[in-house]
DSSP file (Angstrom, degrees, kcal/mol; ACC not computed):
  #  RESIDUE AA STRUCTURE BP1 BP2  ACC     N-H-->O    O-->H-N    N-H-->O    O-->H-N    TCO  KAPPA ALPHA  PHI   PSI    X-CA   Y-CA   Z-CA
    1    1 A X     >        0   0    0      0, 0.0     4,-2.1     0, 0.0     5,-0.1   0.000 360.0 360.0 360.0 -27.2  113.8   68.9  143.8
    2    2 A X  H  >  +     0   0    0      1,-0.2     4,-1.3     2,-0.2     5,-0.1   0.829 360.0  55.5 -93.5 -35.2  116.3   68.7  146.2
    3    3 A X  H  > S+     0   0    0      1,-0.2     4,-2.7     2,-0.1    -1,-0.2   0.862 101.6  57.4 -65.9 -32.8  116.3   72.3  146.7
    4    4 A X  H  > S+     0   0    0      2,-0.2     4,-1.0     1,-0.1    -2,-0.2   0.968 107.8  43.9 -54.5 -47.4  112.7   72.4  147.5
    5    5 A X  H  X S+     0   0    0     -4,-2.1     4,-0.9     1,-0.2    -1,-0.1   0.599 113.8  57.9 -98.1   6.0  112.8   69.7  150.7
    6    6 A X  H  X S+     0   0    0     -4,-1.3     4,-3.0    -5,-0.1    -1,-0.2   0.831 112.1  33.3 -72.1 -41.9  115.8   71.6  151.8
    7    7 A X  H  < S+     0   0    0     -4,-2.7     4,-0.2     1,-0.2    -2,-0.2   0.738 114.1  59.4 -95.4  11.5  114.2   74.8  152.0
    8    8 A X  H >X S+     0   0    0     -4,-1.0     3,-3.9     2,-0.2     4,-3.4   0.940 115.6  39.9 -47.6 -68.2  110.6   73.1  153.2
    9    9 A X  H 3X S+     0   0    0     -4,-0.9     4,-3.0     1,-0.3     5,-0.5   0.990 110.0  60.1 -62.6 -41.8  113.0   71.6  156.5
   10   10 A X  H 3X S+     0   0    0     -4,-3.0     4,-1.3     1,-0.3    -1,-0.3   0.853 110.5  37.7 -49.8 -22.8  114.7   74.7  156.6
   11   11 A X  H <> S+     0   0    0     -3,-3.9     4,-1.3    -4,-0.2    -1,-0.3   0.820 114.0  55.3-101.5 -15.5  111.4   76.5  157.3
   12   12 A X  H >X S+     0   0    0     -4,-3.4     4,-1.0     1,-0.2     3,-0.9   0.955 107.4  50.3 -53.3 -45.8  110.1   73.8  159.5
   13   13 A X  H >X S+     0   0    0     -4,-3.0     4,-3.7     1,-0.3     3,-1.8   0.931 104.7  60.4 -54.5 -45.1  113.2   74.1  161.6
   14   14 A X  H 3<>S+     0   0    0     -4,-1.3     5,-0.7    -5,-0.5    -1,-0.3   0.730 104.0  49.5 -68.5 -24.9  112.4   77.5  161.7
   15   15 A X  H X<5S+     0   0    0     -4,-1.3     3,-0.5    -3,-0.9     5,-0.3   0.621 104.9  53.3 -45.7 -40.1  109.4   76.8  163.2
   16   16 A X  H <<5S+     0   0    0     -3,-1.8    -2,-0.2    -4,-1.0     2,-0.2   0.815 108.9  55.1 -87.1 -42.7  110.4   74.7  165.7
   17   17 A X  T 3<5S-     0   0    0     -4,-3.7    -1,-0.3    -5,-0.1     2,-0.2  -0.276 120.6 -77.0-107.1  61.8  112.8   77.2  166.8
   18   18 A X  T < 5S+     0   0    0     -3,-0.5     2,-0.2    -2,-0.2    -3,-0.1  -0.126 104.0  86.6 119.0 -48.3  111.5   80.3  167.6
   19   19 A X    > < +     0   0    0     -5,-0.7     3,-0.8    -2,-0.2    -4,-0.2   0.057  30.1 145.7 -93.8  34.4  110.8   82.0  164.1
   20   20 A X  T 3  S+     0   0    0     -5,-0.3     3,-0.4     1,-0.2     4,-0.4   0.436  72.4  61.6 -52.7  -7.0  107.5   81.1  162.6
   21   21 A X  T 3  S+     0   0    0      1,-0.2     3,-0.5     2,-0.2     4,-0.4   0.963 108.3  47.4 -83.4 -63.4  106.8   84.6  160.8
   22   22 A X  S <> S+     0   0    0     -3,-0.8     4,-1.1     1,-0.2    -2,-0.2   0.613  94.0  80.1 -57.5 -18.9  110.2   83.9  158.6
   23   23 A X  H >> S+     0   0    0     -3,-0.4     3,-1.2     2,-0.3     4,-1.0   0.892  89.1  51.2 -67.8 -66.9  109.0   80.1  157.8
   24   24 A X  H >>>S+     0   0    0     -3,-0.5     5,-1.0    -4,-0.4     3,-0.9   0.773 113.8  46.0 -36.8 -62.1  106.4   81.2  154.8
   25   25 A X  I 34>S+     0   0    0     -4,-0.4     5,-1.5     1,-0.3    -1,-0.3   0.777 113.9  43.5 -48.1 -40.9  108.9   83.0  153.3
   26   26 A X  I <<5S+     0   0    0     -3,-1.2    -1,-0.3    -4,-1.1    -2,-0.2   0.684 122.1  33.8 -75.8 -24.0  111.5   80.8  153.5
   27   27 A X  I <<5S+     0   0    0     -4,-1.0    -2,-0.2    -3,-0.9    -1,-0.2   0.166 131.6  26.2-127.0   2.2  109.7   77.6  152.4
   28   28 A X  I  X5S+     0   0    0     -4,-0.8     4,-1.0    -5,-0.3    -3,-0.2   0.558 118.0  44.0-137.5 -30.3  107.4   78.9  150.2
   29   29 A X  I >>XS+     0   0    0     -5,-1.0     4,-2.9     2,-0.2     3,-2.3   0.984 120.1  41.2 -60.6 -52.3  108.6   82.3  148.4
   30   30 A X  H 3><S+     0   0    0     -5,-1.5     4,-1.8     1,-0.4     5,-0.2   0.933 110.3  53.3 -74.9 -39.8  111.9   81.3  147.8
   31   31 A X  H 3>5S+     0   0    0     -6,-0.2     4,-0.5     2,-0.2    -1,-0.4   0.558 108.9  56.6 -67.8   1.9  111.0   78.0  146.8
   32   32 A X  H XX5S+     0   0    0     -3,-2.3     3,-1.5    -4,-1.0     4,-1.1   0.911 114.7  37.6 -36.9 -90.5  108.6   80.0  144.4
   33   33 A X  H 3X5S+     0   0    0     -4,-2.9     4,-2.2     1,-0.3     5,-0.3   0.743 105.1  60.9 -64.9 -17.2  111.4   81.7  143.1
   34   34 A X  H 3X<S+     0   0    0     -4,-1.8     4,-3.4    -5,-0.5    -1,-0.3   0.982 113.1  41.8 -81.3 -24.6  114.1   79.2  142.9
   35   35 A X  H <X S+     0   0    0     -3,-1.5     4,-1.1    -4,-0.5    -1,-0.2   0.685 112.4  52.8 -82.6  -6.7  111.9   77.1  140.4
   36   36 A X  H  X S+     0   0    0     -4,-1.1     4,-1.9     2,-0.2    -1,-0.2   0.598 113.9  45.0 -75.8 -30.8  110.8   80.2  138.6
   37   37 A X  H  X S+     0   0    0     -4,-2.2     4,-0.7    -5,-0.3    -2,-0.2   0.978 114.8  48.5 -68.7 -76.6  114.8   80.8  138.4
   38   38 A X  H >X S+     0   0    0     -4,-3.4     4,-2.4    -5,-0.3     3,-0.6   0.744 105.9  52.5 -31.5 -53.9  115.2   77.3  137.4
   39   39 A X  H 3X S+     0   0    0     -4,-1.1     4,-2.1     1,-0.2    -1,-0.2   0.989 118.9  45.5 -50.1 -60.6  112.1   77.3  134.4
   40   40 A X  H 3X S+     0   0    0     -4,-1.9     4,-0.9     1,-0.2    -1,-0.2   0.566 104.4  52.4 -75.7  10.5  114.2   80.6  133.0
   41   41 A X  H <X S+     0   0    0     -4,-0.7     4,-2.0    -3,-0.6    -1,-0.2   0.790 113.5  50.8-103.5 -46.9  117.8   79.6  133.1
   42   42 A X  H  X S+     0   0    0     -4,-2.4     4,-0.9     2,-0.2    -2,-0.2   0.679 113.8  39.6 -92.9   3.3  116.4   76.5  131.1
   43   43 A X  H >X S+     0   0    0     -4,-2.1     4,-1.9     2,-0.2     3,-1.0   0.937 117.0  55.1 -65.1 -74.0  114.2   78.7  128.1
   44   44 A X  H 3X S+     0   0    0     -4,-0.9     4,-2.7     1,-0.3    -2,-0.2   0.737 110.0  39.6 -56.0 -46.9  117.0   80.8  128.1
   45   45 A X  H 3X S+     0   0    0     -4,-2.0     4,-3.8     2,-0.2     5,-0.4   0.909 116.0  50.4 -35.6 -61.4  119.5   78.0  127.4
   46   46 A X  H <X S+     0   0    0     -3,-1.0     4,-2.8    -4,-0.9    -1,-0.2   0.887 112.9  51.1 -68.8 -30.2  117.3   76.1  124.8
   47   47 A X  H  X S+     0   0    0     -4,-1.9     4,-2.2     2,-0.3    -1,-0.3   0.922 108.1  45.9 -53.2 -61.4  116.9   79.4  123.2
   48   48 A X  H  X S+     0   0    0     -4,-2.7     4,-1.3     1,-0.3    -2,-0.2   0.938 111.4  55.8 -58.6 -47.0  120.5   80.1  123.0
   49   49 A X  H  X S+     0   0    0     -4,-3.8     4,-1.0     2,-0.2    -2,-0.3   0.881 108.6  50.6 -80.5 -31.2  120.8   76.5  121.7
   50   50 A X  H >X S+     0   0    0     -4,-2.8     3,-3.9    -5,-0.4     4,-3.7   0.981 103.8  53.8 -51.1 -69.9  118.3   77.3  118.8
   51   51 A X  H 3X S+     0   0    0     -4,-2.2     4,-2.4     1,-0.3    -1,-0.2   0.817 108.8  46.8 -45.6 -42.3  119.6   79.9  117.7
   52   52 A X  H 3X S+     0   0    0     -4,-1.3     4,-1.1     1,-0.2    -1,-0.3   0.504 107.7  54.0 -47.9 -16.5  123.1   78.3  117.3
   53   53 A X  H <X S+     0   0    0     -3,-3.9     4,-0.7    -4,-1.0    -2,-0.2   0.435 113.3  47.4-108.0 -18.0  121.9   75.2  115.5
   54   54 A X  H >X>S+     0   0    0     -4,-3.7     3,-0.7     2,-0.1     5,-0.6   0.857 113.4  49.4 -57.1 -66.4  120.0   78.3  112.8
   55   55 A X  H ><5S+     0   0    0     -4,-2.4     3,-1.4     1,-0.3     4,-0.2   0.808 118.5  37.3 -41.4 -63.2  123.5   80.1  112.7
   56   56 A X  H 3<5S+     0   0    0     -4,-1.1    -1,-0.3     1,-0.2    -2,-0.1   0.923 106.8  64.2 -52.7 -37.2  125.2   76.5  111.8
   57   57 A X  H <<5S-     0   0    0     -4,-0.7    -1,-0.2    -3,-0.7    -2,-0.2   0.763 109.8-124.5 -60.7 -33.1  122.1   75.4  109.6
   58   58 A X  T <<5S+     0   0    0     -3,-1.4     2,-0.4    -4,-0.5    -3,-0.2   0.942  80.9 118.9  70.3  48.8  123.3   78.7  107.1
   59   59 A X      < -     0   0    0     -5,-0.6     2,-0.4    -4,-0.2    -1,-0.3  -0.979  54.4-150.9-132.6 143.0  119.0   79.7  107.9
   60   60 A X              0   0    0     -2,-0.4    -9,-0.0    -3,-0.1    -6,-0.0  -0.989 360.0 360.0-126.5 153.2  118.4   82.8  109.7
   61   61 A X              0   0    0     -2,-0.4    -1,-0.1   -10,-0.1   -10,-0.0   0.375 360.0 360.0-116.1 360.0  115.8   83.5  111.8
């Protein structure tokens, strides 16, 4: 969350000074991506942790 109304101001600022073309991208792609990053680092994680509690469990999947 906190990365979102950082890169929000960042594109506001960017606004303010000089560079509205770069703003959309900055405040909306990237926040796009950084929660799209975020969503898959934490599948991939619970995933990895499934599979370790099968492996311990003596079940394979």
């Amino acid at each position: 969350m906190a990365l979102l109304s950082l890169l929000g101001a960042v594109g506001l600022g960017m606004v303010f000074t000089g560079h509205p073309a770069w703003a959309p991208i900055v405040s909306g792609v990237l926040s796009g991506a950084g929660m799209l990053g975020g969503l898959l680092a934490a599948l991939a994680l619970a995933f990895l942790a499934g599979r370790r509690g099968a492996k311990a469990d003596g079940t394979s999947s």
